[in-house]
Jmol script that loads the backbone (N, CA, C; Angstrom):
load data "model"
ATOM      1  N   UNK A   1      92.219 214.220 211.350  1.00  0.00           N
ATOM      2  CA  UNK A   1      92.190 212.856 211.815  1.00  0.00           C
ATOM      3  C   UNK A   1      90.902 212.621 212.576  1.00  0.00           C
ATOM      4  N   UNK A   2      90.017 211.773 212.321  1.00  0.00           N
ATOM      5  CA  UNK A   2      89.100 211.159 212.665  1.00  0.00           C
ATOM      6  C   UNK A   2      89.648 210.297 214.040  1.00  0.00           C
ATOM      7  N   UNK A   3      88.356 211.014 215.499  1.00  0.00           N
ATOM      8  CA  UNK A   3      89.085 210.264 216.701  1.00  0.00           C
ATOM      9  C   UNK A   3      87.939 208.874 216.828  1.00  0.00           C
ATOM     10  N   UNK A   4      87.046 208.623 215.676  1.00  0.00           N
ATOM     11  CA  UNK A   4      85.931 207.185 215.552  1.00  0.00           C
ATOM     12  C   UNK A   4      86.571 206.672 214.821  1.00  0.00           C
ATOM     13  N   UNK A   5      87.245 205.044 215.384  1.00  0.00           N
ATOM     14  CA  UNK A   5      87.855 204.420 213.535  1.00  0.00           C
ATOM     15  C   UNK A   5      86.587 203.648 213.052  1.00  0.00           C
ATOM     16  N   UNK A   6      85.556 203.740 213.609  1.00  0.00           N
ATOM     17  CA  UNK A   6      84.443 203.101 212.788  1.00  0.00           C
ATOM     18  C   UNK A   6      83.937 203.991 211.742  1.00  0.00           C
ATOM     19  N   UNK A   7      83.923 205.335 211.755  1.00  0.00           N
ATOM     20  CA  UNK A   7      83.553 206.309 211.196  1.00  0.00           C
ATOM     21  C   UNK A   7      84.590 206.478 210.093  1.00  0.00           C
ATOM     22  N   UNK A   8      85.702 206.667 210.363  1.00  0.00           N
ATOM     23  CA  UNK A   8      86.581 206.995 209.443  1.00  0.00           C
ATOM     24  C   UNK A   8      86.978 205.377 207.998  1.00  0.00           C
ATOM     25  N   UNK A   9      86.954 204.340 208.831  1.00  0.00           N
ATOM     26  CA  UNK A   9      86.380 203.293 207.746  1.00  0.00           C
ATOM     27  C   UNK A   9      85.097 203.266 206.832  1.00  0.00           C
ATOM     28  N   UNK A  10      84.135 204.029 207.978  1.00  0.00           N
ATOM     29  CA  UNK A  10      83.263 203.509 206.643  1.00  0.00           C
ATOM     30  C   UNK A  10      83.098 204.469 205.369  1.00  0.00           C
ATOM     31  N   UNK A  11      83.718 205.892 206.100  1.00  0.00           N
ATOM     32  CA  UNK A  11      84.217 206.625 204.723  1.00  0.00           C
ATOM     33  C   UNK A  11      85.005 206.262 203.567  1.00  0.00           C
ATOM     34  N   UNK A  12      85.643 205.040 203.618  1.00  0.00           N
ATOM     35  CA  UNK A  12      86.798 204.124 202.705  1.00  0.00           C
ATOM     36  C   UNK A  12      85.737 203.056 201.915  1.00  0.00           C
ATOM     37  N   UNK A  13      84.592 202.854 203.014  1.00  0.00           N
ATOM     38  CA  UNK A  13      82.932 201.601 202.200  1.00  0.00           C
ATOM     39  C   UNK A  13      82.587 202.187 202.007  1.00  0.00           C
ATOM     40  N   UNK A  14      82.267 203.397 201.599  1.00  0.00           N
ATOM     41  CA  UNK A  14      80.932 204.293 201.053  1.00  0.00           C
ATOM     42  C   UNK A  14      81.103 203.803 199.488  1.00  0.00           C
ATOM     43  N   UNK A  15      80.204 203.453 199.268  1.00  0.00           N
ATOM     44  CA  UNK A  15      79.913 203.943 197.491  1.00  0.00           C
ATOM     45  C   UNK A  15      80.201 205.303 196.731  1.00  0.00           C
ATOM     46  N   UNK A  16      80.377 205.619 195.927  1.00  0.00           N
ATOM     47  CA  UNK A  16      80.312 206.796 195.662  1.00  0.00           C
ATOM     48  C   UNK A  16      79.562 206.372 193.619  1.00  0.00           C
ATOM     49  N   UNK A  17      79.192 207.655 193.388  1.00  0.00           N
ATOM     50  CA  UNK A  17      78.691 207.888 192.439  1.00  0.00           C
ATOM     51  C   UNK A  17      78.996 206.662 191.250  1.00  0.00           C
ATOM     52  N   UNK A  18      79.822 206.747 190.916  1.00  0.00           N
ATOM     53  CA  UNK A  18      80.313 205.988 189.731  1.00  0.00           C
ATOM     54  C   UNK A  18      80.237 204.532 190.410  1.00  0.00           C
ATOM     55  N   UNK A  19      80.687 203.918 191.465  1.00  0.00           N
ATOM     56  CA  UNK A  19      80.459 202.689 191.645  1.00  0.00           C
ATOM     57  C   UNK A  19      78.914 202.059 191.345  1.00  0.00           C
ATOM     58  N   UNK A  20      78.129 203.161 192.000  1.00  0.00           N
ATOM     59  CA  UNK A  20      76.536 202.710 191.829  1.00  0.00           C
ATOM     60  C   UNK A  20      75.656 203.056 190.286  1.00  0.00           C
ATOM     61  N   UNK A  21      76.404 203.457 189.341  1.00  0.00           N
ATOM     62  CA  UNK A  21      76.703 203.223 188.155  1.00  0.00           C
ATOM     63  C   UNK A  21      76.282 202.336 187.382  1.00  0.00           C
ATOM     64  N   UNK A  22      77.568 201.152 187.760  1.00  0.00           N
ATOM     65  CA  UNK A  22      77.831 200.056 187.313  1.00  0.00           C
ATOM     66  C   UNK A  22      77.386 198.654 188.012  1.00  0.00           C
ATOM     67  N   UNK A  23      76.580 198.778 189.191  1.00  0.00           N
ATOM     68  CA  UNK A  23      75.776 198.338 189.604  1.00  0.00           C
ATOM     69  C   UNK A  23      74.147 197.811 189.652  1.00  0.00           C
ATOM     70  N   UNK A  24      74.619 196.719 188.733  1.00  0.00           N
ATOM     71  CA  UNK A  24      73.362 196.383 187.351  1.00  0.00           C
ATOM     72  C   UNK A  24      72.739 195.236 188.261  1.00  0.00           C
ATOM     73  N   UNK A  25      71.171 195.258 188.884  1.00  0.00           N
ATOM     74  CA  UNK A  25      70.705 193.506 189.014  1.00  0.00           C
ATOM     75  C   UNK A  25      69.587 193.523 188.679  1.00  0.00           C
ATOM     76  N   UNK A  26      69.857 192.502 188.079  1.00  0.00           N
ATOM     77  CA  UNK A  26      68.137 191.702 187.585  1.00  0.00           C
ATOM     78  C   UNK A  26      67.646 190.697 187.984  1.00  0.00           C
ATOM     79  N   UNK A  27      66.218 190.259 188.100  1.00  0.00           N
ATOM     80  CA  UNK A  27      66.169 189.112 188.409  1.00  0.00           C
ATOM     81  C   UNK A  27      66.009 187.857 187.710  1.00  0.00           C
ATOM     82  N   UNK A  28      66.295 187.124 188.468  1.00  0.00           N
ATOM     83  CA  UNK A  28      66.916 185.598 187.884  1.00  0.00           C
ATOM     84  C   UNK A  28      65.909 184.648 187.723  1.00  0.00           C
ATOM     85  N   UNK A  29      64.873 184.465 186.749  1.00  0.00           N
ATOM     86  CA  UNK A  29      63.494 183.989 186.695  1.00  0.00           C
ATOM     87  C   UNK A  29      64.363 182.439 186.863  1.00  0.00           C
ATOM     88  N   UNK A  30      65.316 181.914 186.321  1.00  0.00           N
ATOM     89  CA  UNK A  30      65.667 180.788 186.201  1.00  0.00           C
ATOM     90  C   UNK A  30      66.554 179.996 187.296  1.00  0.00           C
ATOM     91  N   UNK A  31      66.364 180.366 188.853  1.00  0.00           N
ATOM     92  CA  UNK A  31      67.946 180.149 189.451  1.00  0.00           C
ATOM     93  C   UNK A  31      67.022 179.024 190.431  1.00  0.00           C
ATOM     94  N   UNK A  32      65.680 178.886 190.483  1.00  0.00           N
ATOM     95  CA  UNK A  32      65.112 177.616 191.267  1.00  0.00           C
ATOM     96  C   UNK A  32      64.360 176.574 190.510  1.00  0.00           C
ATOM     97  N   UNK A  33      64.713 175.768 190.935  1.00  0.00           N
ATOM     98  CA  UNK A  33      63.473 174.785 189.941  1.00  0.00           C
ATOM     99  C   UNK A  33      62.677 174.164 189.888  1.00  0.00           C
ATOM    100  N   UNK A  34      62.102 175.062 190.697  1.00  0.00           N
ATOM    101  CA  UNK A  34      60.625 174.860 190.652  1.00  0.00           C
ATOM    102  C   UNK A  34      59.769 176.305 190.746  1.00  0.00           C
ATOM    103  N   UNK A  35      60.391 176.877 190.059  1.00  0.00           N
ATOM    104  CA  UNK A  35      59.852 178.231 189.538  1.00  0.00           C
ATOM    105  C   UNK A  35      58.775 177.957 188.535  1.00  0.00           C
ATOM    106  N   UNK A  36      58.767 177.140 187.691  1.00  0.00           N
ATOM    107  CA  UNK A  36      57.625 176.970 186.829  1.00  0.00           C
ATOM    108  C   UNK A  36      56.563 175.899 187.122  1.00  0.00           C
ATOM    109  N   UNK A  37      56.353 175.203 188.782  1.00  0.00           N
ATOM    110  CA  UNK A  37      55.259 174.822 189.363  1.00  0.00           C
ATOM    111  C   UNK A  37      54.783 176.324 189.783  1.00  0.00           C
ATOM    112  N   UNK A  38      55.575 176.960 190.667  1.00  0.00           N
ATOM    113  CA  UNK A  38      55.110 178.422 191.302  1.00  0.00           C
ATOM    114  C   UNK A  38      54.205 178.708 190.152  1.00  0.00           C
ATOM    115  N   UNK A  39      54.778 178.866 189.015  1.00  0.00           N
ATOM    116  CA  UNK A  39      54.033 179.980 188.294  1.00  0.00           C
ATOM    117  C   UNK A  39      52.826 179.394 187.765  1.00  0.00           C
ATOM    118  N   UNK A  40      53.237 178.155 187.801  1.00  0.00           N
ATOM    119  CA  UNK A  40      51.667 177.906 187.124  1.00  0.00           C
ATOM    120  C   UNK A  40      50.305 177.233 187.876  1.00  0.00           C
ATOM    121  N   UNK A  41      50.880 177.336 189.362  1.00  0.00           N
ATOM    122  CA  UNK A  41      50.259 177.145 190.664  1.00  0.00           C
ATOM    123  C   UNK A  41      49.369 178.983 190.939  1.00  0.00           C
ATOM    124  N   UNK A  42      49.537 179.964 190.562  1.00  0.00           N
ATOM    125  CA  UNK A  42      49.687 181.097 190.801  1.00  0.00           C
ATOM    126  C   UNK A  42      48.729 181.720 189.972  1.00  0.00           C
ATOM    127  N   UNK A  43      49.179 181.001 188.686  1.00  0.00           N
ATOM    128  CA  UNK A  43      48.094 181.138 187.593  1.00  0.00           C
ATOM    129  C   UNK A  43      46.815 181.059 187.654  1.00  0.00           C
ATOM    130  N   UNK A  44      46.792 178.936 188.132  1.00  0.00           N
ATOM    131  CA  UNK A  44      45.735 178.463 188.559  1.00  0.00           C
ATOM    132  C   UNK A  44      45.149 179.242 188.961  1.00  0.00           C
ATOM    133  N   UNK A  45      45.450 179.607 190.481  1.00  0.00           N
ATOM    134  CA  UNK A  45      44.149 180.611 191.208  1.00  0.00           C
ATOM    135  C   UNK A  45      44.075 181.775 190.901  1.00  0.00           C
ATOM    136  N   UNK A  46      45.193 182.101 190.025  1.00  0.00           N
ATOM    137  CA  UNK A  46      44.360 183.881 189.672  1.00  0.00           C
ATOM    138  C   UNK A  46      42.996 183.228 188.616  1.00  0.00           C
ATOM    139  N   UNK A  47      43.242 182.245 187.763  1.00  0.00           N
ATOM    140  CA  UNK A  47      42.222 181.669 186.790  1.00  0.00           C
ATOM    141  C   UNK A  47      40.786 181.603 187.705  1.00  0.00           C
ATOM    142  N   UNK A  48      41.235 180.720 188.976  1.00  0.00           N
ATOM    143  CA  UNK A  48      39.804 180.015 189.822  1.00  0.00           C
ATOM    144  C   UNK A  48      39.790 181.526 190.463  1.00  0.00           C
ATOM    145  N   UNK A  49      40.351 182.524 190.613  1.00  0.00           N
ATOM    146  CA  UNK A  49      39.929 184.048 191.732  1.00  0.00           C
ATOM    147  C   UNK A  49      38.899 184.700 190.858  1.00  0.00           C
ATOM    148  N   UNK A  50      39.209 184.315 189.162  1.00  0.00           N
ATOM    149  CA  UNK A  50      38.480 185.445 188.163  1.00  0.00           C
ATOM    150  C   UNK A  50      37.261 184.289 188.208  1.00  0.00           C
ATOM    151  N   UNK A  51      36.994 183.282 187.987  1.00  0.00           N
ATOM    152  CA  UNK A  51      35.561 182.651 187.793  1.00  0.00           C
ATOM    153  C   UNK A  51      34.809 182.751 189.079  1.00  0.00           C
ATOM    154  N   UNK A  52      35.270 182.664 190.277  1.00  0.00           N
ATOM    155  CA  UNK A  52      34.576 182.526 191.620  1.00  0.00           C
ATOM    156  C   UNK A  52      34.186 183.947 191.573  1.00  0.00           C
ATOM    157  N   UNK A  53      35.075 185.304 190.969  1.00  0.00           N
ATOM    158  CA  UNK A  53      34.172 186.478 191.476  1.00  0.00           C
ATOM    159  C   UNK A  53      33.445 186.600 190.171  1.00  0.00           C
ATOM    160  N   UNK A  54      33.133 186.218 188.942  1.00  0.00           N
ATOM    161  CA  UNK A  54      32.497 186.695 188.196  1.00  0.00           C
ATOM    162  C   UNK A  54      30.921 185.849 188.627  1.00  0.00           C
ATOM    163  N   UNK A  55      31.464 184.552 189.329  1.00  0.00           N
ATOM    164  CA  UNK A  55      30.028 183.938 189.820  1.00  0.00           C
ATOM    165  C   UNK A  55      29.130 184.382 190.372  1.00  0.00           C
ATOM    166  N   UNK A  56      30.184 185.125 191.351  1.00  0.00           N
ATOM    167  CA  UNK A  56      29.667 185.896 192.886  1.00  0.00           C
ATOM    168  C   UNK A  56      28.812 187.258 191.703  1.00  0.00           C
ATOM    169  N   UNK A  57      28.946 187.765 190.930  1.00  0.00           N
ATOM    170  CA  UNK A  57      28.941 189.104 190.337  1.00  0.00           C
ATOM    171  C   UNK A  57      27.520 188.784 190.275  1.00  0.00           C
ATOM    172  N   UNK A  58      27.285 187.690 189.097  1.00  0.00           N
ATOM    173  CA  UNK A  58      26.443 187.152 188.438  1.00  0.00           C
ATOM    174  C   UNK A  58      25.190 186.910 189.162  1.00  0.00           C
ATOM    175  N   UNK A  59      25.384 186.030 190.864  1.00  0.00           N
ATOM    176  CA  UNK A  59      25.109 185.556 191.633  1.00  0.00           C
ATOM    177  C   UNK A  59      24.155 186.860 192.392  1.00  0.00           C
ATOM    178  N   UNK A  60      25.103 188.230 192.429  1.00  0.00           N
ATOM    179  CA  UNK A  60      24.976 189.448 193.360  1.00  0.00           C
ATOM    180  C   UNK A  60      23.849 190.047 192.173  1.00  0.00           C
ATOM    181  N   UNK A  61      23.805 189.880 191.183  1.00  0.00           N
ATOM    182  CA  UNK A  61      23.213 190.433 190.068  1.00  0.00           C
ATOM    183  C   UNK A  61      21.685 190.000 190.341  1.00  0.00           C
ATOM    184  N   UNK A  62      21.561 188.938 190.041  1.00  0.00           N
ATOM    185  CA  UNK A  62      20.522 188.063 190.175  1.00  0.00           C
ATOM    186  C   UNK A  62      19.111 188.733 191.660  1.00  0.00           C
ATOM    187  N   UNK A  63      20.103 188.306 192.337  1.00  0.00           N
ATOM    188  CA  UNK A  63      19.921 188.548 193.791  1.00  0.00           C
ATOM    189  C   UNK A  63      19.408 190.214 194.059  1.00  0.00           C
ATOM    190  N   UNK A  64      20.325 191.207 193.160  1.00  0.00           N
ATOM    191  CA  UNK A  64      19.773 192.741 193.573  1.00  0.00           C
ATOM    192  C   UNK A  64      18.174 192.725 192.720  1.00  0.00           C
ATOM    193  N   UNK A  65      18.234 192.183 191.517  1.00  0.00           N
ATOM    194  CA  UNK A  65      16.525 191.519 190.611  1.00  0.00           C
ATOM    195  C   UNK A  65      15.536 191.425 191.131  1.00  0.00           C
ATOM    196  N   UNK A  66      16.052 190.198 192.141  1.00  0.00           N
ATOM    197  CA  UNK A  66      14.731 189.620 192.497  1.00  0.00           C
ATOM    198  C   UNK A  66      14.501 190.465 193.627  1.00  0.00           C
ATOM    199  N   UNK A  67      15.503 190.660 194.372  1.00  0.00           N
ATOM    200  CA  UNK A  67      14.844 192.135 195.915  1.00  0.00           C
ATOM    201  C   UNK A  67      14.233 193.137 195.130  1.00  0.00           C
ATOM    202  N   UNK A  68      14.406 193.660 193.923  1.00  0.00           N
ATOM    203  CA  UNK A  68      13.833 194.667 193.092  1.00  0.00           C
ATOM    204  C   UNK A  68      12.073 193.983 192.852  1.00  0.00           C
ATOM    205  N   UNK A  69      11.469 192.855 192.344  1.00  0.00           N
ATOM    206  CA  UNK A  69      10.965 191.994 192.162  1.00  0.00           C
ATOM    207  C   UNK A  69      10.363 192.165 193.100  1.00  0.00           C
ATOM    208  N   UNK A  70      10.568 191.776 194.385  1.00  0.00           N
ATOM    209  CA  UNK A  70       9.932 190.907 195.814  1.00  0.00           C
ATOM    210  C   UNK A  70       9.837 192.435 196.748  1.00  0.00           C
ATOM    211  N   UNK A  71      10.487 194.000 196.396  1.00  0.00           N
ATOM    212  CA  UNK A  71      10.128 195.328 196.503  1.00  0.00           C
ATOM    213  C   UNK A  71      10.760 195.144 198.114  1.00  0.00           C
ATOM    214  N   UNK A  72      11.948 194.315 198.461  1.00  0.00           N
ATOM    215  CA  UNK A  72      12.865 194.295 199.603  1.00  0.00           C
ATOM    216  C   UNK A  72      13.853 195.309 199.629  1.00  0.00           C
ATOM    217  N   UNK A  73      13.308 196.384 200.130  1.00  0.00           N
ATOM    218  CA  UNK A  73      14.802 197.658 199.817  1.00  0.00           C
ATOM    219  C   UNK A  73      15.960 196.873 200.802  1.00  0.00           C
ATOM    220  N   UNK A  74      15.633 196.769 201.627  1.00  0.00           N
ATOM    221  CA  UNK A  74      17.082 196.632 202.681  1.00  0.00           C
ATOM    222  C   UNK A  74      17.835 195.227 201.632  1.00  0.00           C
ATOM    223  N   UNK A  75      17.163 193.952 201.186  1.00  0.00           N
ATOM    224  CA  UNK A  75      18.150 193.252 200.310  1.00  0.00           C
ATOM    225  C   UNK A  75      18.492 193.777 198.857  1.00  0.00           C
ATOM    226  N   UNK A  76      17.725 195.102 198.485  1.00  0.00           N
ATOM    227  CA  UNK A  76      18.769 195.997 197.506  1.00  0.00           C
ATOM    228  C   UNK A  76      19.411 196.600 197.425  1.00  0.00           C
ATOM    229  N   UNK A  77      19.174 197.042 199.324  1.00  0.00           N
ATOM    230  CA  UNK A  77      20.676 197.818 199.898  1.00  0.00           C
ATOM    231  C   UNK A  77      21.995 197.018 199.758  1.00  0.00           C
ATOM    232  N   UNK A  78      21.754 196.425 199.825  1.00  0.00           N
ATOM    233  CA  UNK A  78      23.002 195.208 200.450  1.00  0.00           C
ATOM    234  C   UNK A  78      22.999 194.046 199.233  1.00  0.00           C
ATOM    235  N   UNK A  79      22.143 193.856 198.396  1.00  0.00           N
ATOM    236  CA  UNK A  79      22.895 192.878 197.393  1.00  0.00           C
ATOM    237  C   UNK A  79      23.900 194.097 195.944  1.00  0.00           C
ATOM    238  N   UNK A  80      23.161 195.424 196.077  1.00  0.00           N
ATOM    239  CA  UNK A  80      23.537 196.681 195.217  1.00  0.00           C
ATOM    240  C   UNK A  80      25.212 196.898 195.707  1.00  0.00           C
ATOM    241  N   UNK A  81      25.027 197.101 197.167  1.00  0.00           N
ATOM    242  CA  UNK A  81      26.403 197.233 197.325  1.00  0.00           C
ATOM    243  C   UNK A  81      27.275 195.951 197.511  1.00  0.00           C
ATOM    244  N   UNK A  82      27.265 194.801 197.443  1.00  0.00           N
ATOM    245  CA  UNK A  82      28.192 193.686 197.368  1.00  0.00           C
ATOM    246  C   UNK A  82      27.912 193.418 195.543  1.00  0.00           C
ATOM    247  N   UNK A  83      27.130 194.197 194.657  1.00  0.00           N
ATOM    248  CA  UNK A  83      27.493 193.850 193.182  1.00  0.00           C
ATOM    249  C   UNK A  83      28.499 194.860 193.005  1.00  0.00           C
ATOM    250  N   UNK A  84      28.644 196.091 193.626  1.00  0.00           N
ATOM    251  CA  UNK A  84      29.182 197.065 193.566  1.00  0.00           C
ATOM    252  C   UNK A  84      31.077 196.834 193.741  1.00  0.00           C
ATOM    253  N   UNK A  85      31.201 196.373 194.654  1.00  0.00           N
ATOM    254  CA  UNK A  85      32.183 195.872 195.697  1.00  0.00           C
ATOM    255  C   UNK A  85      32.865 194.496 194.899  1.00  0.00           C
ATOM    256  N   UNK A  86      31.993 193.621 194.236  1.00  0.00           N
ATOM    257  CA  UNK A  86      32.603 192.762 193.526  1.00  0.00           C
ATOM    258  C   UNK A  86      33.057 192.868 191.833  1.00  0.00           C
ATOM    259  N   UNK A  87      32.318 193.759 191.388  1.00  0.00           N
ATOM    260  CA  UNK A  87      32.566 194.390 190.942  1.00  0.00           C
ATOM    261  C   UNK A  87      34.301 195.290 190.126  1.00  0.00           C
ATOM    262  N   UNK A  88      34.735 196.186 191.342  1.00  0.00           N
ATOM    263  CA  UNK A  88      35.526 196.775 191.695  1.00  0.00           C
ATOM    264  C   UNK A  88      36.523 195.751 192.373  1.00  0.00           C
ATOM    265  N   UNK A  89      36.472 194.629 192.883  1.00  0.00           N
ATOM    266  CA  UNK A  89      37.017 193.566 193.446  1.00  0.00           C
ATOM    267  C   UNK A  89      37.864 192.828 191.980  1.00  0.00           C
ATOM    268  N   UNK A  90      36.508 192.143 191.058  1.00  0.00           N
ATOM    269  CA  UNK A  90      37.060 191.437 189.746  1.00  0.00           C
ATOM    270  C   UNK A  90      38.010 192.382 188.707  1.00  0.00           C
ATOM    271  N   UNK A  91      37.221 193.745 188.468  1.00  0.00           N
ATOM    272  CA  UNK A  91      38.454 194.136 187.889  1.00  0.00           C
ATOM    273  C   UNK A  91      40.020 194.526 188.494  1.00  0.00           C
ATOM    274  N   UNK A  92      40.078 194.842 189.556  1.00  0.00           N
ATOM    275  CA  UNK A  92      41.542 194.694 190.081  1.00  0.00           C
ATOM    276  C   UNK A  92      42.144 193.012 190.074  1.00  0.00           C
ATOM    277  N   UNK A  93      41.228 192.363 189.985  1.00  0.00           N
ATOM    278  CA  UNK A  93      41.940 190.885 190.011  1.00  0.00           C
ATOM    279  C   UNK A  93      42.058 190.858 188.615  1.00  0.00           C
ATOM    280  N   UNK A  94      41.532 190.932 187.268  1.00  0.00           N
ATOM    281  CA  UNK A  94      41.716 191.104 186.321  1.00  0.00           C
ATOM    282  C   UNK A  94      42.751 191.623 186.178  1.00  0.00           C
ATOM    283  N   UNK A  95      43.119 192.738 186.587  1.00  0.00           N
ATOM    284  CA  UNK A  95      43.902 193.841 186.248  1.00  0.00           C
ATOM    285  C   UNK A  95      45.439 193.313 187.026  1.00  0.00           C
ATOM    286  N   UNK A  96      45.625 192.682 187.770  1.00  0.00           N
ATOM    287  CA  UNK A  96      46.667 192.439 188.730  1.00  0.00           C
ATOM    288  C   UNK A  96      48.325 191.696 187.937  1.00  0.00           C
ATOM    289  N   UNK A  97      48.054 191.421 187.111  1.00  0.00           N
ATOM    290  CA  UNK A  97      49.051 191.162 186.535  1.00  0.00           C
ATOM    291  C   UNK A  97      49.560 192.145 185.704  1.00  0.00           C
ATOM    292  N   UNK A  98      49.085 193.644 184.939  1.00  0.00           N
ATOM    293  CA  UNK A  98      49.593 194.439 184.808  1.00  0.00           C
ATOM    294  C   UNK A  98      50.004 195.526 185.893  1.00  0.00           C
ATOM    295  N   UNK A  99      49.463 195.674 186.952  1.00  0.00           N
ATOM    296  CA  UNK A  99      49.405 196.141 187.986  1.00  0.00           C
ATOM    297  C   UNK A  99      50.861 195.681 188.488  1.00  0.00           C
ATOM    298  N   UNK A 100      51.544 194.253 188.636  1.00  0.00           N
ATOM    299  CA  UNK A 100      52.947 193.260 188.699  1.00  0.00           C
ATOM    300  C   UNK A 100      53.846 193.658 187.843  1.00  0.00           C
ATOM    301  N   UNK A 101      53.505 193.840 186.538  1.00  0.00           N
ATOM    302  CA  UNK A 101      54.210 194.435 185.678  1.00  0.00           C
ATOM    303  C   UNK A 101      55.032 195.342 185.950  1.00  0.00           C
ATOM    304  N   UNK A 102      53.719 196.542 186.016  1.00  0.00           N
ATOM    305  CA  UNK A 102      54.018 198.134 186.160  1.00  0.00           C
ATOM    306  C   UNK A 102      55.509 197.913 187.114  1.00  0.00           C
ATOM    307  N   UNK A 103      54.794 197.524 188.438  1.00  0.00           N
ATOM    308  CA  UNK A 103      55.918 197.792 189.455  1.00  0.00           C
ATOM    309  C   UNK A 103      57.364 196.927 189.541  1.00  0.00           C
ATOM    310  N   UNK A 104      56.788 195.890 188.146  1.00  0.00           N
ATOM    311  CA  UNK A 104      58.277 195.161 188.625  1.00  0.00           C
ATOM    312  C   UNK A 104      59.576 195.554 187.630  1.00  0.00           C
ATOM    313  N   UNK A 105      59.015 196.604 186.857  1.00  0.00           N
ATOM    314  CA  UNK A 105      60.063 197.562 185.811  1.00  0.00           C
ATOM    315  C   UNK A 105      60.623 198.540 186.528  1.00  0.00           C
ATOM    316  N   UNK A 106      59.646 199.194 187.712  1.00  0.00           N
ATOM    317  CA  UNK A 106      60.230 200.362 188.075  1.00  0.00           C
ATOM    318  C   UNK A 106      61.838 200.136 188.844  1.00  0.00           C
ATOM    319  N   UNK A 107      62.340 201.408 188.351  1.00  0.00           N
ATOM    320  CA  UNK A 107      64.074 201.889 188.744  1.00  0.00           C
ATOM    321  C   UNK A 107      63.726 201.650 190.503  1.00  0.00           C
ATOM    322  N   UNK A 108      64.307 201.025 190.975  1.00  0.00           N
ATOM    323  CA  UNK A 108      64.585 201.728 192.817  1.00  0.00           C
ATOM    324  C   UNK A 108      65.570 202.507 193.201  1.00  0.00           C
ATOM    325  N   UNK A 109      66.410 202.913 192.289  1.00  0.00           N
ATOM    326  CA  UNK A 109      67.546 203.960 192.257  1.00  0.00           C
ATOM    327  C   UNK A 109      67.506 204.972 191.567  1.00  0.00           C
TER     328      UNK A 109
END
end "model"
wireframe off; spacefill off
backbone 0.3
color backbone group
């Protein structure tokens, strides 16, 4: 005999094996409605995140040239490493919707 009755109840709530089983959830793309402004609000700026950094790329590109050009090491220090950085920036933004993917399949059990 158990002298905690909080203890000895929640041995009666425990889950056990087979209950967590049959314990199926998914999510419900359809249960608000306005789930498909979200998504295509979301879109938008991943769309405007990929043109603003490929500008910046383009922009950083340009810019490491002409310090190459004009024989400015310290602005080829620093435009080299922000092409570098944006770079490595655009493809994870590229990449971010498989990246959503990946993790939104994985088991948590």
């Amino acid at each position: 005999m158990s002298i905690h009755p909080i203890i000895d109840a929640a041995k009666h709530l425990a889950l056990e094996d087979p209950d967590l089983e049959k314990l199926k959830v998914a999510p419900n793309y359809e249960f608000f409605p306005f789930i498909d402004l979200v998504q295509k609000i979301v879109g938008g700026l991943w769309a405007l995140g990929l043109y603003v950094a490929v500008g910046a790329w383009i922009v950083s590109a340009l810019v490491w040239i002409a310090s190459k050009a004009i024989h400015n090491s310290q602005m080829q220090q620093y435009s080299g490493i922000v092409f570098v950085w944006i770079a490595l920036g655009t493809m994870v933004l590229g990449s971010s919707m498989a990246i959503v993917k990946y993790f939104a399949v994985q088991p948590l059990f």
